[in-house]
N, C-alpha and C positions, 0 to 999 in steps of 0.2 A: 737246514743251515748250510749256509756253501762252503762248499772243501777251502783251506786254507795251506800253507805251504810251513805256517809261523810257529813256532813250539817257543812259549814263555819260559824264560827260565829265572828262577826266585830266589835272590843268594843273599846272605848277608854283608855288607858294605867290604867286612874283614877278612871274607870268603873270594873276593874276584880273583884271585888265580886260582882259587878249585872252578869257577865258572870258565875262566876261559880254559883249564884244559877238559871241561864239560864239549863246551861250544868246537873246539878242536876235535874230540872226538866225534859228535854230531857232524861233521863237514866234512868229515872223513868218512861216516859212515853212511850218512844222508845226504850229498850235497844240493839236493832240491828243497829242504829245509833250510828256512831261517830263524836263526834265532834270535829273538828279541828279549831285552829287557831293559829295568828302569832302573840306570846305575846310580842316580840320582835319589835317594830313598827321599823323599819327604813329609813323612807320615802327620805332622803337624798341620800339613794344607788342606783345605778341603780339594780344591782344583786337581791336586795331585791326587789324592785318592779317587777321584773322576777318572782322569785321565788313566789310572794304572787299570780301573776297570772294563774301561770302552779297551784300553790295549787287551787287555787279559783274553774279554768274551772271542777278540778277532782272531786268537788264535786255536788251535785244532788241538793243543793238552800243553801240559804245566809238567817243568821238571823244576823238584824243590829239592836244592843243597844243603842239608843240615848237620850243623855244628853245632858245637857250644855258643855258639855264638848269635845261634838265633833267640835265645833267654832274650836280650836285649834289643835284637833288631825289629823295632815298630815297625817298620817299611817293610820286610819280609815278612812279618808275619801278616800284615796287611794284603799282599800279595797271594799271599796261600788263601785269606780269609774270602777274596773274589773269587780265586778257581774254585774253592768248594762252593764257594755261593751259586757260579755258573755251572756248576753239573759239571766242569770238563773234565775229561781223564787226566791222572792227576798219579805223576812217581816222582814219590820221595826216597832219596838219596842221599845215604853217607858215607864219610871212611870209615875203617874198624875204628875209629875214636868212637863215634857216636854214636856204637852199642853203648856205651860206659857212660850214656846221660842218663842219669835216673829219670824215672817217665814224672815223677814227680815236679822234676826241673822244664818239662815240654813245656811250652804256650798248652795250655787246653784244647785251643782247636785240631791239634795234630797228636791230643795223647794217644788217642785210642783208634792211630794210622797207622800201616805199615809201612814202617823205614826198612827201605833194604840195603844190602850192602852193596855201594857202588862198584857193579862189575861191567864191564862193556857187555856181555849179552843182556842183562839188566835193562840196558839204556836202549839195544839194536831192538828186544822184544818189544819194548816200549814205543820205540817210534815206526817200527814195522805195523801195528795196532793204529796207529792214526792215521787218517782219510788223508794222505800229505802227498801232492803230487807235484810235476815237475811244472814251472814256468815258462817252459820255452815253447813257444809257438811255433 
């Protein structure tokens, strides 16, 4: 597989300001990484679930922001449901809220994942691990 630069990242619609201050610290810490994702959820499309997976496989790992609020987000969990599909390295991350979801409440695909607590070495170990190199010729 060829090296990528791209790091997915999987939020729920309700969740975009914990994503952009994700993608903030990523650019801070990474700036040879870019992040990508699909602010547009439309889990009802087929085309769209295409598309989020051809985006998904292109990238070098998945970071998954979870809330309470991924119970209801089709589109995000749809999103998670491709990175495990494709094998890629794959960190999930919450606030100290999201110890306090019962696992009972999880989508199933991510019950029996580890969610860790969003810390910035969390995130730096995590993308120091991916094959992510610079763009500049």
């Amino acid at each position: 597989m060829a090296s990528t630069n791209q790091v997915f990242i999987s939020f729920a619609l309700k969740d975009t300001e914990l994503r952009d201050k994700l993608v903030d610290q990523i650019n801070k810490e990474k700036p040879e990484a870019k992040c990508v994702d699909m602010p547009l959820k439309k889990s009802w499309e087929s085309a769209w679930k295409t598309e989020v997976q051809d985006t998904v496989r292109g990238c070098a790992g998945v970071i998954g922001l979870i809330s309470e609020s991924i119970t209801k987000a089709d589109g995000q969990q749809w999103e998670l449901r491709c990175a495990i599909d494709s094998g890629l390295p794959l960190l999930l991350i919450g606030d100290k809220y999201s110890k306090d979801i019962p696992a009972k409440q999880l989508p199933e695909l991510i019950r029996d994942k580890d969610i860790r607590l969003w810390e910035e070495a969390i995130v730096s170990g995590f993308l120091n691990r991916l094959n992510i190199t610079s763009t500049d010729e």
